[in-house]
N, C-alpha and C positions, 0 to 999 in steps of 0.2 A: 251532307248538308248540315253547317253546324245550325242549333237552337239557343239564341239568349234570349234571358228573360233579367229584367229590371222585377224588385221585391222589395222594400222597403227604403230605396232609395231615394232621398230627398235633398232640396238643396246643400242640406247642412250635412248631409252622412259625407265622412271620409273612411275610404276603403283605409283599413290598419294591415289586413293579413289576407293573402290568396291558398287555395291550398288546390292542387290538379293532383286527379286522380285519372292514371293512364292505363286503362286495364286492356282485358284482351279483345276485348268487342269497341265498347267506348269507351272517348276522355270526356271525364267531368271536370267540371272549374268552378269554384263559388267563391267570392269573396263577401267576408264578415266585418264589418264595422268594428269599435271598439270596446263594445259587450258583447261582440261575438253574435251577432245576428246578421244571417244572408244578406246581402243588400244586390247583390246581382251572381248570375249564373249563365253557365255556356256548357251546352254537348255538343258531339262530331264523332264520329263515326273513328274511332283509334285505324289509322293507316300505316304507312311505312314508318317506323321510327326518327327515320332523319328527316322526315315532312313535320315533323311535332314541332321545333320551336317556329317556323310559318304560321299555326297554325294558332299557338299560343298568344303569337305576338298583336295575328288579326283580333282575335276573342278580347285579349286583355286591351290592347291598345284601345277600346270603343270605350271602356270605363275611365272615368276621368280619376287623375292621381294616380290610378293602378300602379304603374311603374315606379313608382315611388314604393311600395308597402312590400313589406317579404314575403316572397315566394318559396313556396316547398311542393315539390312534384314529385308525386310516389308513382312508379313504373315498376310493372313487370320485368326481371330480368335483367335487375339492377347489379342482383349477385353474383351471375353468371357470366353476363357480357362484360365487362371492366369497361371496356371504351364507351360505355351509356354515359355516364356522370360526365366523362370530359367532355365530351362531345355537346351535352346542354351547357354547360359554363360557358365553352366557348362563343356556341352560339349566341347564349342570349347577354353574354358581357356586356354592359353600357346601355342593357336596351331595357331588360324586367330585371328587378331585386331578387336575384336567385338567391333565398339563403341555403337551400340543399336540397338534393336529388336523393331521395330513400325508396326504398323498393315499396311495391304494394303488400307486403307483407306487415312488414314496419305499421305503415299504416293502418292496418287493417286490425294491428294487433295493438297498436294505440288508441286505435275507435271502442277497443272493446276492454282494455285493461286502464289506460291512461300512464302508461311509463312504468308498469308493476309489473313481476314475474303472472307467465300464466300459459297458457299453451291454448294454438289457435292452428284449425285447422281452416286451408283455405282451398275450395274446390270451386275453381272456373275453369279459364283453358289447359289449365293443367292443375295437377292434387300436391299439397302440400302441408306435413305440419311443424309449426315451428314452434319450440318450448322454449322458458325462459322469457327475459327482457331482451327490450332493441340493446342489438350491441353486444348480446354474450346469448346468441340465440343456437341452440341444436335443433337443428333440421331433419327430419325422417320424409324421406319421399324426395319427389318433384326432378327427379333425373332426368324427363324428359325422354322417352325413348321415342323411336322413332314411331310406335303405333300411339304413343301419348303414355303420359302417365295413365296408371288403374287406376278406373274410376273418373278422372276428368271430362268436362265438356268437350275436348280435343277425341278425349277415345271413347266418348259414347256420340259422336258426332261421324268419327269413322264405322264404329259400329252401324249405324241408321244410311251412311252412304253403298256400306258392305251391302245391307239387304237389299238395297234397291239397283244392285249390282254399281254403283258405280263410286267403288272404291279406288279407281287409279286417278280418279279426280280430285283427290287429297292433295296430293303432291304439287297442283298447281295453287290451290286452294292458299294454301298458307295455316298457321296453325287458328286464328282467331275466325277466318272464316268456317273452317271446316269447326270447330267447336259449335259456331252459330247451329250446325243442324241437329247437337242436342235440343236444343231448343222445340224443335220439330218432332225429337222422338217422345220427348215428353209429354208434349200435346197429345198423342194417339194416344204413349200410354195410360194417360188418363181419362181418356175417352172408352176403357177399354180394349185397347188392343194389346193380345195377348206377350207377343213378342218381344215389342217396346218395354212394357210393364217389365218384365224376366228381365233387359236388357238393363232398367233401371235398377232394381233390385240388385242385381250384380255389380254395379255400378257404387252403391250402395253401399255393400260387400267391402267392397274393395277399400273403400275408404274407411270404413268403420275399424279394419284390419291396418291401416296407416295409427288411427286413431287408440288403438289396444300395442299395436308397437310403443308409442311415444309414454303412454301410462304407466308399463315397465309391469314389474310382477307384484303381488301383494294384494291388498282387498282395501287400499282406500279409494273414496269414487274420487269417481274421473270426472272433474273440469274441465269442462272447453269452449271456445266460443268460435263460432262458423262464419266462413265468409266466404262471398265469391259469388259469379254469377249463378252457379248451379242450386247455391241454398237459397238465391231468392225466387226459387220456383216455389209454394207453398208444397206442388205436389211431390215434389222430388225430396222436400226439408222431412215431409214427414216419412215418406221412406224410407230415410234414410238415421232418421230418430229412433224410428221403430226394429229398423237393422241391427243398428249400434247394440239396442239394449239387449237383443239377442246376440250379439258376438261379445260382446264384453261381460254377459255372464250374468254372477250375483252382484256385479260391483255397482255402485249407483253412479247416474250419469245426471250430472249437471249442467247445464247448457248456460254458458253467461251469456247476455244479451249484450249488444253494440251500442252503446250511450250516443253516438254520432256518428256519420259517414264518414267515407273513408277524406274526402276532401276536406270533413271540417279538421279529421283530425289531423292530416298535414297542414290548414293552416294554423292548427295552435302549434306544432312543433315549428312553425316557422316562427313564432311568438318568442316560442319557449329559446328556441335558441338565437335568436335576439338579445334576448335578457341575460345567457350568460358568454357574450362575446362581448 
């Protein structure tokens, strides 16, 4: 069931830039006027890949002008599937202003740096970190193995269906729903339950251990900035804060913070590369 909400929207606002953020659970969509402030917004529940431009086209087509203003749509698995990209041009040719398809990483790492070198780890349905700027980025992790990356919502999801014995229901699952039951382990584990907790902590572990690969050797601290759906658990972020600075030592650990979402920041690079085409 998708959710719009109308924000600042008035006679006189013209939508300038859309920016869709397609992650592993939900797609978000917000378009910004021409100072860059919300004017409308749409969620849905992220489904099969090839239902996304349907689904885009219902959500945006209800904003008036939309189709007119650049669109940028950052997706999961932009890097690894090739046929993502063509596949949305194709479809939305002649219908929405696609100006480019970049992965949710791109984005994530523009939210938080704005086009600068810097290294960003991203833990949702699967673990991933990417160092560097868009465009000349070194990648540590995110292979995807078949039990999930270490550490991801995908494999502390399979973990929490393992306990409850029903682990072969993964496979039907797919990866974004089966990630959804981290969600659930989380919850106990901070309710106290022993198991969960252990299973986060490892969880934890494991990324923190992504996060000391990509730093390399030496004693300067380690910046980075977080994303994904697992760090916006507060209880999991600080688990996993608190991990880090035990694996990584004496080295000091800097945590950049995200100046904007991941949608606003696909629509400034739909802006941005507007201006040089």
């Amino acid at each position: 069931m998708a959710a719009g909400h109308d924000l600042n929207m008035t006679a006189k606002s013209t939508i300038k830039a859309i920016g869709a953020d397609s992650g592993g659970t939900w797609t978000r969509i917000t378009a910004f006027d021409a100072r860059m402030r919300p004017v409308r917004r749409a969620r849905f529940k992220t489904g099969e890949f090839r239902s996304l431009p349907a689904k885009l086209l219902r959500e945006i087509g209800r904003w008036p002008g939309a189709e007119l203003a650049p669109l940028v749509i950052a997706s999961r698995g932009v890097f690894s599937r090739k046929w993502k990209k063509p596949f949305l041009v194709k479809a939305l040719s002649g219908k929405l202003n696609l100006a480019a398809v970049i992965s949710d990483a791109e984005a994530a790492h523009f939210a938080a740096f704005s086009g600068k070198a810097g290294t960003l780890l991203l833990a949702g349905t699967g673990a991933v970190v990417f160092c560097g700027k868009p465009g000349a980025f070194a990648k540590i992790g995110g292979h995807n193995p078949p039990s999930g990356d270490p550490g991801s919502g995908r494999w502390l999801g399979r973990q929490y269906l393992k306990r409850l014995g029903r682990l072969r229901e993964a496979a039907a699952m797919g990866h974004g729903r089966t990630a959804a039951y981290a969600a659930k382990l989380l919850a106990r584990a901070q309710k106290g339950h022993r198991a969960c907790a252990l299973l986060a902590e490892e969880a934890a572990r494991e990324l923190a251990a992504l996060l000391r690969t990509a730093a390399g050797p030496g004693a300067r601290p380690v910046k980075a900035a977080l994303a994904g759906g697992l760090m916006e658990s507060g209880y999991f972020r600080e688990t996993f804060v608190r991990t880090a600075g035990l694996v990584l030592g004496k080295r000091r650990l800097v945590f950049i913070k995200a100046e904007m979402t991941a949608e606003e920041a696909a629509a400034r690079l739909s802006l941005l590369r507007r201006r040089t085409t």
